[in-house]
C-alpha positions in Angstrom: -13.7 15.6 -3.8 -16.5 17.6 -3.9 -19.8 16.5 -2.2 -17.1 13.8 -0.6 -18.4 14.9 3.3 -22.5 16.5 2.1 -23.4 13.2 2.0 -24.6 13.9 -1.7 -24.4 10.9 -4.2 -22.1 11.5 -7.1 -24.6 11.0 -10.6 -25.1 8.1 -11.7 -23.2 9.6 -15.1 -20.5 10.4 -13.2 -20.2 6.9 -11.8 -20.6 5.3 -14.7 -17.7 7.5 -16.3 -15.7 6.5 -13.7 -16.4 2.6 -13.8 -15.7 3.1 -17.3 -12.2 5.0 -17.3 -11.2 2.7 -14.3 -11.6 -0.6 -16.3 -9.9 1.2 -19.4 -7.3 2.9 -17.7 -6.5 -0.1 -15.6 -6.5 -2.7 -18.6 -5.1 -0.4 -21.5 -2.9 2.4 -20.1 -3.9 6.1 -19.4 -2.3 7.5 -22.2 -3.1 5.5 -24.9 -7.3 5.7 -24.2 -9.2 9.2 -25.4 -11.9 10.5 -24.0 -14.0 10.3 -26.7 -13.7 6.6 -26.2 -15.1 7.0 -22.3 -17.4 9.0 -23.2 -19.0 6.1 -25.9 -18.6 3.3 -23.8 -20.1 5.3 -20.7 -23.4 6.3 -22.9 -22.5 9.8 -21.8 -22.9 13.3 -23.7 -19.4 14.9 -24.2 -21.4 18.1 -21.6 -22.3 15.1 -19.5 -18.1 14.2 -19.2 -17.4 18.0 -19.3 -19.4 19.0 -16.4 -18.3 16.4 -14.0 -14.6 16.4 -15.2 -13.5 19.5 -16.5 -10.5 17.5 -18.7 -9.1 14.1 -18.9 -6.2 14.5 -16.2 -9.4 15.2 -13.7 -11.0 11.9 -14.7 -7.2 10.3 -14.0 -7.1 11.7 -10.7 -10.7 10.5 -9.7 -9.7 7.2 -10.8 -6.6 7.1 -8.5 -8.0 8.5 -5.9 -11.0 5.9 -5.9 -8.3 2.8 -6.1 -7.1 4.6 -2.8 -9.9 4.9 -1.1 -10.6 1.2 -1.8 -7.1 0.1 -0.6 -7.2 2.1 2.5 -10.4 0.2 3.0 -8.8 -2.6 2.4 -6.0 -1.7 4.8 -8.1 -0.2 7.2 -9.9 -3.7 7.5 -6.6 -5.3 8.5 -5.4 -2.4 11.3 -8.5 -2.2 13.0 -9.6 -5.7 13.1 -8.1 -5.7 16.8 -4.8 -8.1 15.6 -1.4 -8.1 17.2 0.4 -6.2 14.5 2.0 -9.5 13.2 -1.2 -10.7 12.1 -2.3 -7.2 10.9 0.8 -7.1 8.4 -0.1 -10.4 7.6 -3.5 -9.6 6.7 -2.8 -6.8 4.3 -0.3 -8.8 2.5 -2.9 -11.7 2.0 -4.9 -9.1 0.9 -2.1 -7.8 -1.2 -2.4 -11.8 -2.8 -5.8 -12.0 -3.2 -5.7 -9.0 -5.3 -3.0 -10.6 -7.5 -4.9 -13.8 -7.8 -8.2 -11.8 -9.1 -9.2 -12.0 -12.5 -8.0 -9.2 -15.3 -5.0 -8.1 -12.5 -2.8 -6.1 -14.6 -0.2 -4.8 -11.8 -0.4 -2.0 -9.5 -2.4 1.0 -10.7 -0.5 3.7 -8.9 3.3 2.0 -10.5 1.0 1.8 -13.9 0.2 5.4 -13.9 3.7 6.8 -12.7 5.2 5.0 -15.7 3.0 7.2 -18.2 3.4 10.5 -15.7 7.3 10.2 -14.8 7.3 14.2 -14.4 7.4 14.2 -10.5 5.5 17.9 -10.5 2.9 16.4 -12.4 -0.6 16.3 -10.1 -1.0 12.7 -11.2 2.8 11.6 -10.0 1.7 13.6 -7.0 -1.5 11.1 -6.1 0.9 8.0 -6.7 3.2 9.6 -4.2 0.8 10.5 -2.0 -0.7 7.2 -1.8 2.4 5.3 -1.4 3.9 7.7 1.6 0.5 6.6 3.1 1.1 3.2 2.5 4.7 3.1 3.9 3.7 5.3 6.6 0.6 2.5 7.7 3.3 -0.5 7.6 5.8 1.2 9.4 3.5 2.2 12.1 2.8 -1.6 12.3 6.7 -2.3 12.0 7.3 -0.2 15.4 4.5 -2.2 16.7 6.0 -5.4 16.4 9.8 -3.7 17.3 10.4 0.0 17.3 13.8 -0.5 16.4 14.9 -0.2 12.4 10.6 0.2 11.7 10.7 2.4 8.7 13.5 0.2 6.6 11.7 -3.0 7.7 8.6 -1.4 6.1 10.4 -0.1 3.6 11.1 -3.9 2.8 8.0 -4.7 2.7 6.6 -2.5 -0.1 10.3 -3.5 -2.2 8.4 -7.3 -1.5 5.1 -5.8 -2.4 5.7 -3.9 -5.6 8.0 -7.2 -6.7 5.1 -9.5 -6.5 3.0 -6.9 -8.1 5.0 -6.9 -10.8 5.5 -10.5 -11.5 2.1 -11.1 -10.6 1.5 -9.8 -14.3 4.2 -12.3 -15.9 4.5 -15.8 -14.5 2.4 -18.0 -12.4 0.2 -15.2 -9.6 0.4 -18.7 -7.4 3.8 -18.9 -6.7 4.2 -14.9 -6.7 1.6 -15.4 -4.0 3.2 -17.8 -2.3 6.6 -16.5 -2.6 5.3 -13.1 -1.3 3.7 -14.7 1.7 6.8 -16.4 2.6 9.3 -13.0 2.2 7.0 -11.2 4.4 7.1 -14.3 7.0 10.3 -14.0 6.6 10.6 -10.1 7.1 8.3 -10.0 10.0 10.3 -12.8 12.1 13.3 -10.8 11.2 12.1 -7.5 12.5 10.6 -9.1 15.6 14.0 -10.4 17.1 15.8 -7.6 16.2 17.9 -5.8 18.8 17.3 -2.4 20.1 20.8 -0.7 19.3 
């Protein structure tokens, strides 16, 4: 991102583009919203949109990549809170239901946007990837924490439990999902800690 590390401010029109695509993107679709209709609701020239993005899949990116960066914070909260890696894993999932329980949650944006980009060279399908291999990468470091042994597929289970109550949390009652969530990764965590080296 440019600017990311000069310590420079993005514009205030760029911000307000992206606020503006993120709440559309992640309440509509990607596909479905044009960027005439950003550029209204952002009170933005179409120069203004063109000079900080040069095209629509640009503004998509910059809108992943900010839900990344705020779940890596989010994340990063968890893992560095000085926690026995139980509690750490613990911590992100509750943060994983807290996110569920917030008002307009519409699912996960990163499974969202690989359902309208399903080409997997695609720069978009790319970013979900990308963020994802992160994510499983984080848990599993916290898996072999807890018990080296069988780490990556126990972190694998988690994100299966993750992107289950992500989904659901969209379609029935975001209390239970919560709940139920909570109580597979309980579950999962117990399960990895008393497992045997081979």
């Amino acid at each position: 991102m440019a600017g990311s590390g000069s310590g420079v401010r993005p514009s205030e029109a760029r911000q307000r583009l992206l606020t503006t695509a993120t709440r559309i993107f992640y309440g509509e679709g990607i596909h479905s919203v044009g960027v005439d209709r950003i550029i209204a609701e952002a009170k933005v020239t179409r120069a203004t949109f063109y000079r900080h993005f040069p095209g629509k899949e640009d503004l998509v990116l910059a809108y992943l990549q900010a839900a990344d960066r705020a779940i890596r914070d989010q994340v990063a909260a968890a893992v560095t809170a000085g926690l026995p890696a139980p509690d750490a894993v613990r911590a992100i999932a509750e943060g994983i239901v807290r996110d569920i329980q917030s008002p307009g949650f519409r699912g996960c944006a990163f499974l969202n946007a690989v359902a309208e980009y399903p080409d997997p060279d695609h720069p978009v399908h790319q970013a979900v990837l990308t963020h994802r291999q992160w994510f499983l990468d984080t848990i599993s470091t916290l898996m072999a924490n807890i018990q080296e042994t069988e780490a990556e597929p126990a972190a694998r289970h988690f994100v299966m439990l993750r992107d289950g109550a992500m989904a659901a949390g969209c379609l029935f009652d975001r209390g239970l999902i919560g709940e139920t969530f909570l109580q597979g990764v309980e579950g999962l965590i117990g399960a990895h800690a008393t497992r045997q080296p081979a």
